[in-house]
C-alpha positions as CSV (number, residue, x, y, z in Angstrom):
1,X,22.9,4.7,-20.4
2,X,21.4,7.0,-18.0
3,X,22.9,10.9,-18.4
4,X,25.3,11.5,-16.1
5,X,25.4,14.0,-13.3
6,X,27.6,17.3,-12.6
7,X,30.4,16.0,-10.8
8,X,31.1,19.3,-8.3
9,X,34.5,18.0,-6.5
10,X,37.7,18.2,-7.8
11,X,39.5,15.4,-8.6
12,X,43.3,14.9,-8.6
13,X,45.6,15.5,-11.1
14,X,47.4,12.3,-10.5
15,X,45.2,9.5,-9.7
16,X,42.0,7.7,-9.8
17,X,40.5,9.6,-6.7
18,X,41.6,7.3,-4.2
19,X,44.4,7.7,-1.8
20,X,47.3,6.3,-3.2
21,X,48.9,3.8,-0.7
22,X,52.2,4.3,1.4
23,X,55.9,3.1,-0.9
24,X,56.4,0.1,1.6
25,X,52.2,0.1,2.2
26,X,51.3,-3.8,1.7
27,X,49.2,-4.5,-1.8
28,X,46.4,-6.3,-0.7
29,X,45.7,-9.6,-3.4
30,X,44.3,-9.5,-6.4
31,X,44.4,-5.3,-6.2
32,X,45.6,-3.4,-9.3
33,X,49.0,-2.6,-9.9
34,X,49.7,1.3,-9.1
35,X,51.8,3.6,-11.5
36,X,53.1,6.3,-9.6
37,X,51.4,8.9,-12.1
38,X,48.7,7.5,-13.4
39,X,47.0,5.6,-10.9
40,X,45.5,2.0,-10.5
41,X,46.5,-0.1,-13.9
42,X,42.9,-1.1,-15.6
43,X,42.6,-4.7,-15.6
44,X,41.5,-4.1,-19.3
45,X,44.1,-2.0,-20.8
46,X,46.7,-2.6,-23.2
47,X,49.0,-4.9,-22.2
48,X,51.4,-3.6,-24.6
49,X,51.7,-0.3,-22.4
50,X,51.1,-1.5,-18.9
51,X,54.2,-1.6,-17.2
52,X,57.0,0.1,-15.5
53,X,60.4,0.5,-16.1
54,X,59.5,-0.4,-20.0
55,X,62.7,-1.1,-22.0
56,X,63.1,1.3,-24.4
57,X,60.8,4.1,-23.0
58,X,62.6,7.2,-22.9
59,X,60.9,10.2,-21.8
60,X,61.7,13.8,-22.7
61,X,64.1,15.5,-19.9
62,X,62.2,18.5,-18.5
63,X,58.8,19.9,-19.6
64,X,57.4,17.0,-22.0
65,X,55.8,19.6,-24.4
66,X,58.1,21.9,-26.4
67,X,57.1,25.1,-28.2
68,X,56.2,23.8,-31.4
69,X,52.0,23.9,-31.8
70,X,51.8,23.0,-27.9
71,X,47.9,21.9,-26.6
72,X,46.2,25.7,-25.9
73,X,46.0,26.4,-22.4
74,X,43.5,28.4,-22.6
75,X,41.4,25.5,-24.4
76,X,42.3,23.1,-21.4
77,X,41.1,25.9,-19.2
78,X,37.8,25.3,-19.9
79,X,37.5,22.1,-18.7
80,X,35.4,22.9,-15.6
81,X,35.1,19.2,-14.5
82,X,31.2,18.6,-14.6
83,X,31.4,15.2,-15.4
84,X,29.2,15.2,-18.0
85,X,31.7,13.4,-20.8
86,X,32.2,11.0,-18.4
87,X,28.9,8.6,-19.1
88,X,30.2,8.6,-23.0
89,X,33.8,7.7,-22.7
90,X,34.8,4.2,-23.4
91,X,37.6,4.0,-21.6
92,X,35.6,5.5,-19.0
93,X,33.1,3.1,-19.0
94,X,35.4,-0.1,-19.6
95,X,37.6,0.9,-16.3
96,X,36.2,3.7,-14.2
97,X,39.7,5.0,-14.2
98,X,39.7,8.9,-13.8
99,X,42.7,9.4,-16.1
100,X,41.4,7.2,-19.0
101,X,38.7,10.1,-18.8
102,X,38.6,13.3,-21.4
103,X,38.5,15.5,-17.9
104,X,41.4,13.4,-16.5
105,X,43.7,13.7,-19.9
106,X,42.9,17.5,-19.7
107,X,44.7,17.4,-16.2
108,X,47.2,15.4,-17.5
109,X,47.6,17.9,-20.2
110,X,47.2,20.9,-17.8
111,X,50.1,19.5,-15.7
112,X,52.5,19.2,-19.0
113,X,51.7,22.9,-19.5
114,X,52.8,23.7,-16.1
115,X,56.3,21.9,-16.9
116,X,55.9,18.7,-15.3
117,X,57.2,16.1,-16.7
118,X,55.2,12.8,-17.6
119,X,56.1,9.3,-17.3
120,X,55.0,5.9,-18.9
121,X,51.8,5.9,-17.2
122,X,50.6,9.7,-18.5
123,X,51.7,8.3,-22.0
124,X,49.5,5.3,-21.3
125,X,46.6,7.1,-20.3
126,X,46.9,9.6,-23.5
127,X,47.6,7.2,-26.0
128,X,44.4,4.5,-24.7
129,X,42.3,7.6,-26.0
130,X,39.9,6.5,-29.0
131,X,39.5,10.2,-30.4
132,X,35.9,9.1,-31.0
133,X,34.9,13.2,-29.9
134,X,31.5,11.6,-28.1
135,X,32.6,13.9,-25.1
136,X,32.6,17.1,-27.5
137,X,29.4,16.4,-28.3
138,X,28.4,15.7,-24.5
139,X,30.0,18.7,-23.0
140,X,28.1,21.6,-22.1
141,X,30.8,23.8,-21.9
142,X,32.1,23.5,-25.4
143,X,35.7,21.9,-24.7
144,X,37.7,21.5,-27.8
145,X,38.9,17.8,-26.8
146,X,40.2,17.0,-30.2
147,X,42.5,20.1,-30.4
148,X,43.8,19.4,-27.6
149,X,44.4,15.8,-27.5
150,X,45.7,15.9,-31.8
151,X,48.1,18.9,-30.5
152,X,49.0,16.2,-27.5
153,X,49.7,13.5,-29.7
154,X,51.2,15.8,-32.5
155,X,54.1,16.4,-29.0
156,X,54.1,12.9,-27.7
157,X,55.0,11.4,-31.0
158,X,57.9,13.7,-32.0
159,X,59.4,13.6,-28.2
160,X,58.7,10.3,-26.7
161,X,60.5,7.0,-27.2
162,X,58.3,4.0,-27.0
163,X,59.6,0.5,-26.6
164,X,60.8,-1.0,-29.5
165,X,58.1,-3.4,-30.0
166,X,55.5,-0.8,-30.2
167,X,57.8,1.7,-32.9
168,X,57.8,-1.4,-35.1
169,X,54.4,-1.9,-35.0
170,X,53.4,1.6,-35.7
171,X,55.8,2.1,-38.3
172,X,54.0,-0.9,-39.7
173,X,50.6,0.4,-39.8
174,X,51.7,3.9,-40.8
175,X,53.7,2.3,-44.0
176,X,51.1,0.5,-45.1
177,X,47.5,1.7,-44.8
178,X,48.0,5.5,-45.7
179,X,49.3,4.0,-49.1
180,X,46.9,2.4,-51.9
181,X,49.2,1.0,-53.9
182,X,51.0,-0.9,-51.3
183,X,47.2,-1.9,-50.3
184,X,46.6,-3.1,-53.6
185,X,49.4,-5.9,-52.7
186,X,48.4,-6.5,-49.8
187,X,44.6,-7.3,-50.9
188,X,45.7,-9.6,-53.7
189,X,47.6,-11.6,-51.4
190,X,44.8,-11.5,-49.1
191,X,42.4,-12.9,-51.5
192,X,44.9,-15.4,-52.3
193,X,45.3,-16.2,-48.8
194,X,41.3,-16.2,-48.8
195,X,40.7,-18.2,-51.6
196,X,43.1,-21.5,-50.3
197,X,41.0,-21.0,-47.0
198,X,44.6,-21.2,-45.4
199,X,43.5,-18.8,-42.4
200,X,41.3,-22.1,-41.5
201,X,44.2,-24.6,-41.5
202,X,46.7,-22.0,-39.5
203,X,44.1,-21.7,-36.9
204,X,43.4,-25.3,-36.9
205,X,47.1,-26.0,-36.2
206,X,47.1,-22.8,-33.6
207,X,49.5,-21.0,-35.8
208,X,47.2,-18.0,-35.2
209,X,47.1,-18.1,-31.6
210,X,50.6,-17.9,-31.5
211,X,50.8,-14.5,-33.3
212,X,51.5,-11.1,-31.4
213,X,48.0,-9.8,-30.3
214,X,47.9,-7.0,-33.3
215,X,48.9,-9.8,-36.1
216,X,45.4,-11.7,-34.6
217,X,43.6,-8.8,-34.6
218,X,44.4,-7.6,-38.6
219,X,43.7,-11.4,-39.3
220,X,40.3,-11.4,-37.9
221,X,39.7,-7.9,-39.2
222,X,40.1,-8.7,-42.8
223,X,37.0,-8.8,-44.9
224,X,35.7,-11.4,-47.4
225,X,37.1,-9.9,-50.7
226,X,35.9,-10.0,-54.5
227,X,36.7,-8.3,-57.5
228,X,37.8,-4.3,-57.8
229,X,36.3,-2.9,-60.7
230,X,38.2,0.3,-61.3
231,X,35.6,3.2,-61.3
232,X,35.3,5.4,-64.4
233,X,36.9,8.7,-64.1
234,X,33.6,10.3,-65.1
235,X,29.7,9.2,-64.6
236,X,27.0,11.3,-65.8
237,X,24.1,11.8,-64.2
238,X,21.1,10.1,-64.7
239,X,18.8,12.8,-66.4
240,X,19.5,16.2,-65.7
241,X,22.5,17.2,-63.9
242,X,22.0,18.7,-60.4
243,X,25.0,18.8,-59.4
244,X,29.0,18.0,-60.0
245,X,30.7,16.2,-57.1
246,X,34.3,15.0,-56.7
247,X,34.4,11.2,-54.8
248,X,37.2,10.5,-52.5
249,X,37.6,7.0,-53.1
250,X,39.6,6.3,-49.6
251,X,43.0,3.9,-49.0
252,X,41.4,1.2,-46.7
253,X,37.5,2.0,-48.3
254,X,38.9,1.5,-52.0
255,X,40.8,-1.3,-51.5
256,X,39.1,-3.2,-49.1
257,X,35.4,-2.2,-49.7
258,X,35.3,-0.9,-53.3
259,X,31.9,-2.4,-53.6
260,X,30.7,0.7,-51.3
261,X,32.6,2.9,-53.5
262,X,30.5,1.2,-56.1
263,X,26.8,1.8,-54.8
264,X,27.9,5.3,-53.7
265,X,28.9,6.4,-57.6
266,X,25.4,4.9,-58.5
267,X,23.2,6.4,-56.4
268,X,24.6,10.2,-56.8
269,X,24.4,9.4,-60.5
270,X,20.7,8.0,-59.5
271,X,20.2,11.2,-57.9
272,X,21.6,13.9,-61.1
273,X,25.4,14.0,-60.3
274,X,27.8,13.9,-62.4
275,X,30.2,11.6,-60.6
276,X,34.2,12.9,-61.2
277,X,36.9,10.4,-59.3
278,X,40.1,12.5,-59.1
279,X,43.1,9.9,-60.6
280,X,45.9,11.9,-58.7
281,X,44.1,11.2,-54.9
282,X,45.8,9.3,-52.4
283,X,45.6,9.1,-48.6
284,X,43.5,12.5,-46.9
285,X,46.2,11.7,-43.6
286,X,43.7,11.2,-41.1
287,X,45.1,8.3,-39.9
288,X,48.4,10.0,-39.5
289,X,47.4,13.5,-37.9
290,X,45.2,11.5,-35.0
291,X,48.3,9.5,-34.3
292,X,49.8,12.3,-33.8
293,X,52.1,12.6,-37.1
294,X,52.0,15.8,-38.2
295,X,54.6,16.1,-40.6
296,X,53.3,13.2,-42.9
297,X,49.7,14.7,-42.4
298,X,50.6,17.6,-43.9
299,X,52.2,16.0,-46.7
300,X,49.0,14.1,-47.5
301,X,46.6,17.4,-47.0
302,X,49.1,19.4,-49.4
303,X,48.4,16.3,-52.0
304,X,45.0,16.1,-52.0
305,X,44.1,19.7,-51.8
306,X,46.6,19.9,-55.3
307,X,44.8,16.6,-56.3
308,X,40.4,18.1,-55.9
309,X,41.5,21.6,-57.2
310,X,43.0,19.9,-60.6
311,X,38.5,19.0,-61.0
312,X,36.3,21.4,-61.5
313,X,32.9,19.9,-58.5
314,X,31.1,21.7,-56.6
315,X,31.3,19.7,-53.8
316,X,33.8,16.8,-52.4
317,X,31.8,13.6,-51.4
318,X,32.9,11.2,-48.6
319,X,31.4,7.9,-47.3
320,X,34.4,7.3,-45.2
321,X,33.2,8.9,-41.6
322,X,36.8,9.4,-40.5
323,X,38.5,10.6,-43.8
324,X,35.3,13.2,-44.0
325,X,35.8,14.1,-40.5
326,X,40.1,15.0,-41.2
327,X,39.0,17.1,-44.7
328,X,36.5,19.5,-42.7
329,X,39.6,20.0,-40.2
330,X,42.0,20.7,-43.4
331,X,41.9,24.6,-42.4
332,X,43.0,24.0,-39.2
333,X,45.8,21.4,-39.8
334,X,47.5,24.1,-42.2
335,X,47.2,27.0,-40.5
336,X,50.9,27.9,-39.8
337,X,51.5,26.5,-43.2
338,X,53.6,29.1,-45.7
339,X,52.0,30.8,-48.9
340,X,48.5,30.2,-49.7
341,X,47.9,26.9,-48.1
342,X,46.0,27.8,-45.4
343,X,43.3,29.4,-47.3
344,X,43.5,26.6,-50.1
345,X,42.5,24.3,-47.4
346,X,39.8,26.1,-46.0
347,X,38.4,26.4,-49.3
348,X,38.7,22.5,-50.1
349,X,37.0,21.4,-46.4
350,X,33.8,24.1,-47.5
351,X,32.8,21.7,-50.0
352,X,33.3,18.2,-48.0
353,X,30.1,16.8,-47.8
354,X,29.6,13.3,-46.3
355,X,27.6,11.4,-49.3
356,X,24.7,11.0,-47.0
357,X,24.6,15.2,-46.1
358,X,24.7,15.6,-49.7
359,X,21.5,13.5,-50.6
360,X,19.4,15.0,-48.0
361,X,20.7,18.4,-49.2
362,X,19.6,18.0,-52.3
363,X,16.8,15.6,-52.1
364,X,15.8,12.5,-53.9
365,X,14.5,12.1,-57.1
366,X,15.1,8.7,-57.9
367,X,12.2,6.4,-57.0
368,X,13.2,3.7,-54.2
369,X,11.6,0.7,-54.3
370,X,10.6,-0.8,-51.3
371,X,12.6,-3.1,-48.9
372,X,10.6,-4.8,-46.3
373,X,13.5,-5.0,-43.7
374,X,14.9,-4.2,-40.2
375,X,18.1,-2.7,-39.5
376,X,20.2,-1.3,-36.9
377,X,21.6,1.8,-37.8
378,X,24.8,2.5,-35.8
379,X,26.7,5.3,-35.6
380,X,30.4,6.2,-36.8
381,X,32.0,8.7,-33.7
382,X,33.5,10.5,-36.9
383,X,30.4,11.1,-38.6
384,X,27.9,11.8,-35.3
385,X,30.4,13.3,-33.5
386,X,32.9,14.9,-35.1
387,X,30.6,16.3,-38.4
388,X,27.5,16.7,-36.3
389,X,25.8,14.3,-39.1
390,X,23.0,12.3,-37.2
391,X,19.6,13.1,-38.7
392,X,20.4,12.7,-42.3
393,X,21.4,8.7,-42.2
394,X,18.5,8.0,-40.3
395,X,16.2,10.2,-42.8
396,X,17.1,8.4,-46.3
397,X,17.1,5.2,-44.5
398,X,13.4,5.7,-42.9
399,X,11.9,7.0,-46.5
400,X,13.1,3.6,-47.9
401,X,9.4,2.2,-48.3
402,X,8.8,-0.9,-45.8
403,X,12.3,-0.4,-44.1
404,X,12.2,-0.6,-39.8
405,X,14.7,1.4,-38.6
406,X,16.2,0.9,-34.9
407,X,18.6,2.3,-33.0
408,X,21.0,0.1,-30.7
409,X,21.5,1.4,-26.9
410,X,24.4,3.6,-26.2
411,X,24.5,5.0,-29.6
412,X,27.2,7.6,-28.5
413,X,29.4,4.8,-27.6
414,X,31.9,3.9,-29.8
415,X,32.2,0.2,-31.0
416,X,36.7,0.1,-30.3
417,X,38.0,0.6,-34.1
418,X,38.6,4.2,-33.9
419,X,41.1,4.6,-37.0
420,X,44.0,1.9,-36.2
421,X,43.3,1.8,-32.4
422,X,41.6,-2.3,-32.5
423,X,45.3,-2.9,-34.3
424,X,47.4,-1.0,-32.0
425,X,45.1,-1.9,-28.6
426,X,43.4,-4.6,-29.5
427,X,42.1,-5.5,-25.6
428,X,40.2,-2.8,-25.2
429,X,39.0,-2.7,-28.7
430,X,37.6,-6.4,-28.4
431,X,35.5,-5.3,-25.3
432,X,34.0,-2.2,-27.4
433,X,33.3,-4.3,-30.1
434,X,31.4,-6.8,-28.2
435,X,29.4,-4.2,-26.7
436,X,28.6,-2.9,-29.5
437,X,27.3,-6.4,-31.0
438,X,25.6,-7.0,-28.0
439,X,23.7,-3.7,-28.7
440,X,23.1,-4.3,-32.3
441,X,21.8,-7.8,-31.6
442,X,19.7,-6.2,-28.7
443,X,17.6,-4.2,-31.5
444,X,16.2,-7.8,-33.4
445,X,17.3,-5.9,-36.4
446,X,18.1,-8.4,-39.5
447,X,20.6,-6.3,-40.6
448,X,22.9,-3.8,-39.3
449,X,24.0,-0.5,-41.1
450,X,26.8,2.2,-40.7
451,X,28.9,4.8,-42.6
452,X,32.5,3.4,-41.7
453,X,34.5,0.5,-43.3
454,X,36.4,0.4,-39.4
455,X,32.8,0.2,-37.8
456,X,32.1,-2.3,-40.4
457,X,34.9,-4.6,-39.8
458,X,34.6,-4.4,-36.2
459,X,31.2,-4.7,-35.4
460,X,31.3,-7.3,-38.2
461,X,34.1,-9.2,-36.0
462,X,32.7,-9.1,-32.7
463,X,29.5,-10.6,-33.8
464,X,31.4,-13.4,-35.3
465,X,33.3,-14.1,-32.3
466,X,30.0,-14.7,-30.4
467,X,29.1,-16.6,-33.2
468,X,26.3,-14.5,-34.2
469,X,27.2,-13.5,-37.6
470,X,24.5,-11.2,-39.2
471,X,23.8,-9.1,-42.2
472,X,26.8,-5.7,-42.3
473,X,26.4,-3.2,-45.0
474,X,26.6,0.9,-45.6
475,X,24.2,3.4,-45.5
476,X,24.5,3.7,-49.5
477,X,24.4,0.2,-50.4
478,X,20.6,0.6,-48.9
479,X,20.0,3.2,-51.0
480,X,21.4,1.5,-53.8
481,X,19.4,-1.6,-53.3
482,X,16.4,0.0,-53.1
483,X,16.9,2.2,-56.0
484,X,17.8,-0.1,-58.3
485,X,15.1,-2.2,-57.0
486,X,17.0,-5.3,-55.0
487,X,15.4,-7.5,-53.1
488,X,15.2,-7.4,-49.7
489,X,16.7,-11.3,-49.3
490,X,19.4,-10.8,-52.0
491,X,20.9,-7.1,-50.3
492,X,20.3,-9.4,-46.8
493,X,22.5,-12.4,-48.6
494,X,25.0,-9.9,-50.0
495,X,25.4,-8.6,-46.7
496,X,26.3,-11.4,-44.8
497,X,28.2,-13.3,-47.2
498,X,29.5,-11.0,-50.1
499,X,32.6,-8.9,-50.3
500,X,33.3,-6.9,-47.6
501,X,31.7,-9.2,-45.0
502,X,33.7,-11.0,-41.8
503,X,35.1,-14.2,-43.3
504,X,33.9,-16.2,-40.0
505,X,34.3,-17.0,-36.5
């Protein structure tokens, strides 16, 4: 994608750019359908919030934020409109809709400061964010997007009524994949529902079709699944110890991919660490602080924080991009927290490491053996653009001997999962994802690689649906193959068809 340019007019608050059209102004065929806030209606967005007079919207009366953690002013203020985020944006890209722009949200945001009040179509804008950060790493001004937009979110949830439809549905998501235990049900009835190949009959007989558009989605999602070996609360390292490190074993990572909990286990042992897996973890809360539920996010950082210090490590491995990303943000989640919290966090998210930052940190000492293969290596927003780790990846996976390594096109784009977002707006999220594919497949790669199970599944997905199905695994099941000597065609064979895979088109 070619860099974009400094954008030096102003753009409206309210609106695309374009005059909006008179109230009895006739709307030509065919054109958009015009929200008298947000501007034109992408043809792309979620249906679920396009609309207006929405049953069941209710709106805050007055100013929509209150004086509970507002968004900073003086961090919106430094939005000086260059345009330069605009080029990395996926909603951006997908509509060319001002508002469903970082710079346009800031506006949005900027307005709510000022006391004006918002209406379906500034919700609708906010909430079609992905949070993927790519325009904190494209701006040149140093615009803390994610504070503001999780302090947005952290207001819009607590104040705004959506329809009912859309409650359900959240409280759905947010009851059942913060929770591994209630995952653990979930997956053996999903391996069940796997193993009698019923998902085959109920699409045959276009059951599926008939489901609401986020049932479809989770149904597609859902990997291949195999057996859960339960990881031993202590592995030693393999000759001397370098290092002790605590794993964060992740809700939707340990119950849905526990084969890259696996790999990762053995190759820090591989590489002298002692390998502790905290029994008292559960959920970090990142999927409930970027929705914008901050009471239950701080319930879940208060848990975990109590649940590392109880092990003695000197450092807190991740290979979850997104639950990484939430821990090294720990400090600022509980900073108005009473008693010691705040610097217990900030303690906890100095020693998050992603597992791939650790391993160039320390260096390898294992010998890898080689793997004579291509892959695509594509990026997880939370781990390129939220933890600044880009290099490191790449590194381990070019000093694999006879590895190619590749890099798709628009590697700052993100591929649509974004934490529940292909679940909650699952539109948008398809045209991402095929993007994305279309990019990956673009490389002739035989394999693609990342370091997110949401990347995983919907990149996975999206190449299905074109019918192109093609090797998926993570960054440390490489490493593992190679280490442990694999071949090439049985990691590529794992890949494709082994747990954690896409079940099929």
């Amino acid at each position: 994608m070619p860099a974009a340019t400094p954008d030096p007019d102003p753009v409206p608050v309210h609106g695309s750019g374009d005059p909006a059209p008179a109230p009895d102004a006739p709307v030509p065929p065919g054109s958009p359908a015009v929200t008298p806030y947000g501007g034109p209606v992408a043809p792309g967005a979620d249906r679920a919030t396009v609309g207006l007079g929405m049953p069941g919207f209710g709106m805050p009366d007055g100013p929509v934020f209150d004086g509970q953690r507002p968004p900073d002013a003086a961090l919106a203020g430094d939005c000086v409109h260059c345009g330069f985020c605009l080029p990395t944006c996926p909603t951006y890209v997908l509509w060319g809709e001002e508002m469903d722009s970082p710079r346009g949200r800031i506006d949005l945001i900027k307005a709510g400061l000022q006391g004006e009040t918002f209406d379906e179509g500034s919700v609708r804008h906010l909430d079609q964010c992905l949070g993927c950060m790519a325009c904190v790493t494209a701006c040149p001004s140093g615009v803390q997007y994610d504070k503001l937009i999780g302090a947005t979110r952290a207001q819009l949830e607590r104040r705004v009524t959506r329809p009912r439809a859309a409650r359900l549905q959240r409280a759905a998501v947010h009851g059942l994949f913060p929770y591994p235990r209630r995952l653990k049900v979930v997956r053996a009835l999903l391996r069940a529902y796997q193993a009698g190949r019923l998902g085959r009959l109920l699409a045959r007989a276009g059951v599926l079709r008939r489901l609401p558009a986020s049932l479809q989605a989770m149904e597609a999602l859902a990997p291949k699944l195999g057996p859960a070996p339960r990881l031993p609360a202590r592995t030693p390292a393999a000759g001397a110890r370098r290092r002790t490190v605590a794993l964060l074993t992740g809700c939707v990572q340990g119950a849905f991919f526990p084969d890259v909990n696996a790999a990762t286990v053995r190759v820090l042992a591989a590489e002298g660490c002692d390998v502790v897996v905290p029994r008292g973890q559960g959920c970090c809360g990142a999927l409930s602080a970027h929705a914008g539920r901050e009471g239950e996010a701080l319930d879940f950082a208060r848990r975990m924080i109590e649940a590392f210090e109880a092990v003695q490590a000197d450092a807190i491995v991740v290979n979850a991009a997104g639950c990484g990303s939430h821990l090294k943000e720990y400090s600022h989640l509980l900073r108005d927290e009473p008693g010691d919290w705040g610097e217990r966090a900030a303690a906890l998210a100095a020693r998050v490491r992603d597992v791939t930052e650790l391993l160039d940190e320390i260096g390898p000492v294992a010998p890898r053996h080689p793997l004579p293969i291509t892959v695509a290596y594509q990026d997880a927003c939370h781990l390129a653009h939220a933890q600044g780790v880009r290099a490191q990846p790449r590194g381990l996976l070019a000093a694999i001997p006879g590895l190619t390594l590749r890099q798709p096109a628009e590697p700052e784009l993100c591929c649509g999962s974004a934490g529940t977002y292909n679940l909650l707006h699952p539109e948008p999220a398809a045209e991402l994802g095929a993007r994305k594919a279309r990019a990956v497949l673009a490389t002739g790669a035989q394999a693609m690689v990342t370091a997110n199970p949401g990347c995983w599944m919907q990149v996975g997905t999206a190449l299905a649906r074109m019918g192109r199905r093609m090797p998926v695994a993570h960054t440390v099941q490489v490493l593992d193959a190679s280490i442990r000597g694999v071949p090439a065609e049985q990691l590529l064979a794992d890949a494709l068809d082994g747990p954690g895979t896409t079940v099929g088109a």
